[in-house]
C-alpha positions in Angstrom: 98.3 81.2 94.0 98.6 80.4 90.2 100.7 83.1 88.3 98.9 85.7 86.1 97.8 85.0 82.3 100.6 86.9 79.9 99.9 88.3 76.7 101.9 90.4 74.9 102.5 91.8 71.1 105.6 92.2 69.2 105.2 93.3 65.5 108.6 93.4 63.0 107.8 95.0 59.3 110.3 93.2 57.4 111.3 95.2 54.0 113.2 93.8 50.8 111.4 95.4 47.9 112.5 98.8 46.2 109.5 99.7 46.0 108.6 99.8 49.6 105.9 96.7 50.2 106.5 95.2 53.2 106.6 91.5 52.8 106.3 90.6 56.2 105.9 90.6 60.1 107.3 89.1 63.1 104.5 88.6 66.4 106.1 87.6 69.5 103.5 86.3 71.9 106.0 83.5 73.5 105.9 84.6 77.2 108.2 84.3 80.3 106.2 83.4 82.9 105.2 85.6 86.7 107.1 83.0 88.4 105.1 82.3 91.8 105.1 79.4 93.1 101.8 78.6 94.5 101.7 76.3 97.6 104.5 74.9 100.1 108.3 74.6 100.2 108.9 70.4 99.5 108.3 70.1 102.8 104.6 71.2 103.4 102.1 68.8 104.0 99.7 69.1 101.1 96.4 69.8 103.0 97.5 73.3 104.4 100.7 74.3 102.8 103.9 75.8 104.7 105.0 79.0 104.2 107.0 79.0 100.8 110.7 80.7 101.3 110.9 81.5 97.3 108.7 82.5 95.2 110.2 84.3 92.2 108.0 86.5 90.4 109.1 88.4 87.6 106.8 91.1 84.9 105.7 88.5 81.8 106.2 89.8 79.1 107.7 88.4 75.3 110.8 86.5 74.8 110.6 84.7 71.4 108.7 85.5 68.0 106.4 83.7 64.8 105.4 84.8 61.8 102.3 87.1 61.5 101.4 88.8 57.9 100.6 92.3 58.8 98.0 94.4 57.2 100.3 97.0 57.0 101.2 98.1 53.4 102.7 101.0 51.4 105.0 102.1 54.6 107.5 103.9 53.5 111.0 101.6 53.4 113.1 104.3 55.4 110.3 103.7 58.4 109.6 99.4 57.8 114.0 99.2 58.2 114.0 101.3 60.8 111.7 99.4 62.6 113.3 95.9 61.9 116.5 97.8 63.5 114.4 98.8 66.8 113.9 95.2 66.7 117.2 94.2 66.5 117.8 96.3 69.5 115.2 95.0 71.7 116.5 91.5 71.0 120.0 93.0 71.9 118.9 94.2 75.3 119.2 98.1 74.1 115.7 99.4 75.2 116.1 102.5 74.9 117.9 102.9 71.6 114.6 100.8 70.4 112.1 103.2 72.1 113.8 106.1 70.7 113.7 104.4 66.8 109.9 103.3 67.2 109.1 107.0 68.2 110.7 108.6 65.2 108.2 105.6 63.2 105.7 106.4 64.8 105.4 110.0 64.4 106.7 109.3 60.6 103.4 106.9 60.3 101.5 107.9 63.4 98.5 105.6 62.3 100.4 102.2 61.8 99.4 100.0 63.9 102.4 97.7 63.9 104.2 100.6 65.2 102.4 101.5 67.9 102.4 98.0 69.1 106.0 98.1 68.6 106.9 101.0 71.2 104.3 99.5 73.6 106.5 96.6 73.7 109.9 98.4 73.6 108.5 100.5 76.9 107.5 97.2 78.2 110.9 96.1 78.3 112.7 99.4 78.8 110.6 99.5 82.5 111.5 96.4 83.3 115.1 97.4 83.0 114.7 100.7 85.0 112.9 97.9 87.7 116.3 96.2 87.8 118.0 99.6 88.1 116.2 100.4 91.4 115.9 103.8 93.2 112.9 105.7 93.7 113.2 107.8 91.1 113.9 104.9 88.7 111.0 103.1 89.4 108.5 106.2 89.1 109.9 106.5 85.6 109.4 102.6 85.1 105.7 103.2 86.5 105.2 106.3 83.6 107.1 104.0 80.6 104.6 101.1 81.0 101.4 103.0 81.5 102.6 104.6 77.9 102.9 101.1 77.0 99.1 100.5 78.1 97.7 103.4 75.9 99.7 102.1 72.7 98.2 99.1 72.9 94.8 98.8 75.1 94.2 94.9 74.6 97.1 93.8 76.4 96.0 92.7 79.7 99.2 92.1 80.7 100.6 95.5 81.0 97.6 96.8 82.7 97.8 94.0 85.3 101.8 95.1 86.2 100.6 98.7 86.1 98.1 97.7 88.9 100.7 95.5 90.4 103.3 98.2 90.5 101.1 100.8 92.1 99.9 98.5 94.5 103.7 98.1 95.6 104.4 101.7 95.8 101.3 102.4 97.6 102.5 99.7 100.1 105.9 101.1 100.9 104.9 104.6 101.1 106.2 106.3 104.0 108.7 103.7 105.0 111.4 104.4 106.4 114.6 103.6 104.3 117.9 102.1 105.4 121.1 101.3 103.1 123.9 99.6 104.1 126.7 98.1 101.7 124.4 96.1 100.1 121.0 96.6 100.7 118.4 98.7 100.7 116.6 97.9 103.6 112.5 99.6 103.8 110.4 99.1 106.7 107.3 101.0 108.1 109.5 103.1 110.7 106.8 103.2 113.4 107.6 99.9 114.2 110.2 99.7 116.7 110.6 96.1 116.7 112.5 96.7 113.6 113.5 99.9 114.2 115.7 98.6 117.1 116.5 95.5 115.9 117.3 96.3 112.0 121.3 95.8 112.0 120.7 92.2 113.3 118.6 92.1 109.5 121.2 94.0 108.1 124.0 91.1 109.6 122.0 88.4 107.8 121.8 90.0 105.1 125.5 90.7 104.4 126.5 87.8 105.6 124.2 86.3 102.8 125.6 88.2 100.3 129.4 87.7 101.2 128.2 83.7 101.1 126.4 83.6 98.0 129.2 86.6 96.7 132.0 83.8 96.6 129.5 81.2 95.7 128.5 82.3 92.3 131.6 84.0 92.1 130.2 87.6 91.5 129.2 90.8 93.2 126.4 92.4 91.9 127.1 95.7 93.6 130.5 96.0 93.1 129.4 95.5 89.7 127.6 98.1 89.2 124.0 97.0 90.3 121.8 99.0 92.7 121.8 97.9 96.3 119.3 94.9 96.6 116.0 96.2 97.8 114.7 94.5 100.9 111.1 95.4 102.1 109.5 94.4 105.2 105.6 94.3 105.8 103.4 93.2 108.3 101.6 90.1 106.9 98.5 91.5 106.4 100.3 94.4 104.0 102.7 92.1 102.3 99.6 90.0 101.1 97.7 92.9 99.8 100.9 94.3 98.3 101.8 91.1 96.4 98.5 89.6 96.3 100.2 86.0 97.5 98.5 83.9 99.8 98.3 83.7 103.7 101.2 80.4 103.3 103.5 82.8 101.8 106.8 83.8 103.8 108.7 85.4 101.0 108.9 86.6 97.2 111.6 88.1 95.3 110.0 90.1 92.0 113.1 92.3 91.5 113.1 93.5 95.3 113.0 91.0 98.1 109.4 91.3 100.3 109.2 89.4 103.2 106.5 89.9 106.2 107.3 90.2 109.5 104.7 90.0 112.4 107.0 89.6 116.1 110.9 90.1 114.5 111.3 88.4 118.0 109.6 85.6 117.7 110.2 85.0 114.3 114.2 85.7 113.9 115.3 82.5 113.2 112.8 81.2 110.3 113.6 84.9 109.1 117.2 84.3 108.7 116.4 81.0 106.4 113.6 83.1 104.5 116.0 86.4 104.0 118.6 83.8 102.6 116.4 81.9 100.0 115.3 85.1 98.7 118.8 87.0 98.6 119.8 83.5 96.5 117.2 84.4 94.0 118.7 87.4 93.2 121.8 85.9 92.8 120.4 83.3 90.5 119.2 86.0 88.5 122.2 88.1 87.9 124.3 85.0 87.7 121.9 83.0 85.1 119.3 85.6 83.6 115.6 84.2 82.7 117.2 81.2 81.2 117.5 79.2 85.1 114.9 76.4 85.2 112.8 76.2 87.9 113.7 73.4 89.5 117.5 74.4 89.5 116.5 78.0 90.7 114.5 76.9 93.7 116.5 73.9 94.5 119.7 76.0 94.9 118.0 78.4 97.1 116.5 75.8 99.2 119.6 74.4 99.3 121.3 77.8 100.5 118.8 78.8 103.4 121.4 78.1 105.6 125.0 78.0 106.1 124.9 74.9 108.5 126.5 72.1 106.2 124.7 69.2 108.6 121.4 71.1 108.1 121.7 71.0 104.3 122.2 67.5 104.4 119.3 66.8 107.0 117.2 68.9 104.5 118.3 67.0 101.1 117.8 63.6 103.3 114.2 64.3 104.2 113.6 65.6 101.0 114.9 62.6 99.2 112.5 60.5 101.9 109.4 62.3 100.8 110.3 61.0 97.2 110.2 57.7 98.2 107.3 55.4 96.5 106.6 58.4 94.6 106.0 59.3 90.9 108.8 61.8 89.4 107.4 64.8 87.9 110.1 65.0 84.2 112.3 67.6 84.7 111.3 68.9 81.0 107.8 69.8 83.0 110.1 71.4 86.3 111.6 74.4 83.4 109.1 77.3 84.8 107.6 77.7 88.3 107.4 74.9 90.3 103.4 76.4 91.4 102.4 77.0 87.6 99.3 74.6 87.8 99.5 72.6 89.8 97.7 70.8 93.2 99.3 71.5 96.4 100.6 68.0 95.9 102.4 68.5 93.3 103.8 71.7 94.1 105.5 69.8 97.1 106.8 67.3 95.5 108.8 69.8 92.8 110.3 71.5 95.3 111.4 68.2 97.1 112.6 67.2 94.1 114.5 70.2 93.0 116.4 69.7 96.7 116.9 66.2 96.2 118.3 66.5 93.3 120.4 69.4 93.9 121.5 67.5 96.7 122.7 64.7 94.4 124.7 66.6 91.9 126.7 68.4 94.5 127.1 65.5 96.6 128.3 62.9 93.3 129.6 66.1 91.2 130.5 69.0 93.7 128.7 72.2 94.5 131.0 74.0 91.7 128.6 72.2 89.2 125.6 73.5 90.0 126.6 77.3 89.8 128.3 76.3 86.5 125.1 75.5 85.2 123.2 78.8 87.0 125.7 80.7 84.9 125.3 78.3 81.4 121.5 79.2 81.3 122.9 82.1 79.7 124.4 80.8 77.2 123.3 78.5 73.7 123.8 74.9 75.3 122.7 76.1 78.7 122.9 74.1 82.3 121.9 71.5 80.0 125.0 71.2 78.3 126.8 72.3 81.4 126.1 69.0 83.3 126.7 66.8 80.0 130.1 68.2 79.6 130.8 67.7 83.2 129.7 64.7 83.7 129.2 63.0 80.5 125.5 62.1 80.8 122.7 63.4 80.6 120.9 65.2 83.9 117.7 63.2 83.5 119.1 60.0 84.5 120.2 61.7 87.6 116.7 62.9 88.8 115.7 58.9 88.9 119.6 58.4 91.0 118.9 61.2 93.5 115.4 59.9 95.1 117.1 56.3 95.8 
């Protein structure tokens, strides 16, 4: 599967002049990626790919503007600085304090364009926060926000693509049955008594995961005030149409963790491995934000698919092996997904090289280094800087070390 095209429209009127011109604009069309990775886990052959534990899909929508001149002119000042602080805002993370400035714009100016493209973008954002927030409820009101955000501006193709997505999701899980535990929020059709019966063994893996990972990253989402972690469960035939991934894929985490299950008997023990990669995701994304390259993201949870220490260092081994003779793909090229473009091939051998080389740093460095580094993509010098003051060097050189 190759991710979705994003497009997306930011527009900032940018006042200075007493007489009210507006001098300029900001566009933000810099997206973050629908990270899917599109063929096997590292080790898939490359003609027909394994299932793929990770996929980490995520709405694309803008992180980063450039300079557009508007066509906009004559808006009053009051309305052009009250927009440039809705901007402000949305770069602060305060949705809603944006959505509720661009409507007071808007109805001041209702035919501006830059506005309306404004609060399309603001609602954009502000329902992928509600996403986050989970709960039923919640993610209705999500649903409502960006289909706003697709009237105010028709061209984007974006929003109406995660408007289809999203309906195609709740469509999905409609009528499943629902059951919480500390954690998780665990969804499954409730006619199946496979999982009926058998759910608290899910439920165990699950928390154990989360106690794991919990001391691990050294935070608790819940505890911290984050909605139970949504876990849904689909035959494979529904978790295909409901995600639109491919028939390799045994796993995705976009916000909620969706995994199929055919024969929970049959299949209990690659489930634990898939239900841990996943849960990691989430972890990765509370603990280090958008900002976790893709090669650290999916290498970690690779990495954590099981608890078994010998196991992890089976896995790094053979995935350092199917590095050998082979030519590295530059970690500057490894930032988004590890699927975005490329062959099968390829695909495998960026995952085997994300394992291999987290394999390396926590084997030369310790494992405390590579969460450090989760959490530093948060920050201004990012895991980048998080390695270099570690270590000393620079994390490039160690890509070449880890495949000897």
């Amino acid at each position: 599967m190759r991710p979705p095209g994003r497009a997306a429209v930011v527009w900032i009127l940018a006042s200075g002049l007493l007489v009210g011109v507006v001098a300029g604009a900001l566009w933000s069309r810099r997206l973050r990626r629908a990270e899917a990775p599109a063929a096997a886990r590292a080790s898939g052959p490359t003609s027909d790919p394994e299932p793929e534990r990770g996929s980490n899909r995520r709405p694309a929508f803008p992180l980063a503007p450039e300079k557009l001149v508007p066509a906009a002119a004559g808006v009053d000042v009051r309305w052009a600085r009250l927009n440039g602080d809705a901007i402000a805002a949305l770069d602060a993370g305060e949705c809603q304090k944006a959505v509720e400035m661009l409507e007071r714009c808007r109805a001041a100016v209702p035919g501006e364009p830059v506005f309306a493209a404004n609060l399309a973008e603001a609602l954009a954002r502000l329902s992928i926060q509600e996403e986050e927030r989970g709960g039923e409820e919640v993610r209705s009101l999500s649903l409502r926000h960006l289909e706003r955000a697709a009237e105010l501006a028709p061209g984007r193709e974006d929003l109406r693509k995660r408007i289809e997505q999203l309906r195609r999701l709740e469509e999905s899980e409609r009528g499943f049955f629902m059951e919480p535990s500390e954690h998780f929020e665990l969804s499954y059709d409730g006619q199946r008594t496979d999982l009926l019966w058998s759910s608290f063994e899910i439920t165990k893996i699950l928390e154990i995961a989360y106690q794991d990972f919990g001391e691990l990253f050294g935070m608790w989402p819940v505890e911290g005030g984050r909605p139970r972690i949504r876990v849904v469960l689909y035959k494979k035939s529904g978790f295909h149409e409901a995600t639109g991934m491919g028939h390799w894929a045994a796993g995705v985490y976009d916000g909620a963790v969706r995994v199929p299950v055919e024969d929970l008997g049959k299949e209990q023990s690659t489930l634990e491995r898939v239900l841990r990669h996943e849960v990691a995701h989430a972890f990765v994304k509370e603990s280090g934000g958008t900002g976790v390259p893709g090669w650290l993201n999916e290498g970690l949870a690779q990495w954590l698919e099981t608890r078994d220490l010998v196991e992890r260092g089976r896995a790094v081994e053979a995935a350092r092996k199917r590095l050998d003779g082979k030519a590295l793909i530059p970690l500057v090229n490894l930032q988004s997904s590890l699927g975005e473009k490329r062959a099968d091939e390829e695909v495998a051998l960026a995952y085997a090289e994300s394992l291999a080389l987290c394999g390396w740093i926590e084997k030369t460095c310790g494992e405390r280094l590579l969460f450090e580094m989760v959490a530093a993509s948060k920050t201004v010098g990012g895991w980048r800087e998080a390695y270099r003051r570690r270590t000393g060097a620079e994390i490039d050189a160690a890509l070449a070390e880890s495949a000897r």
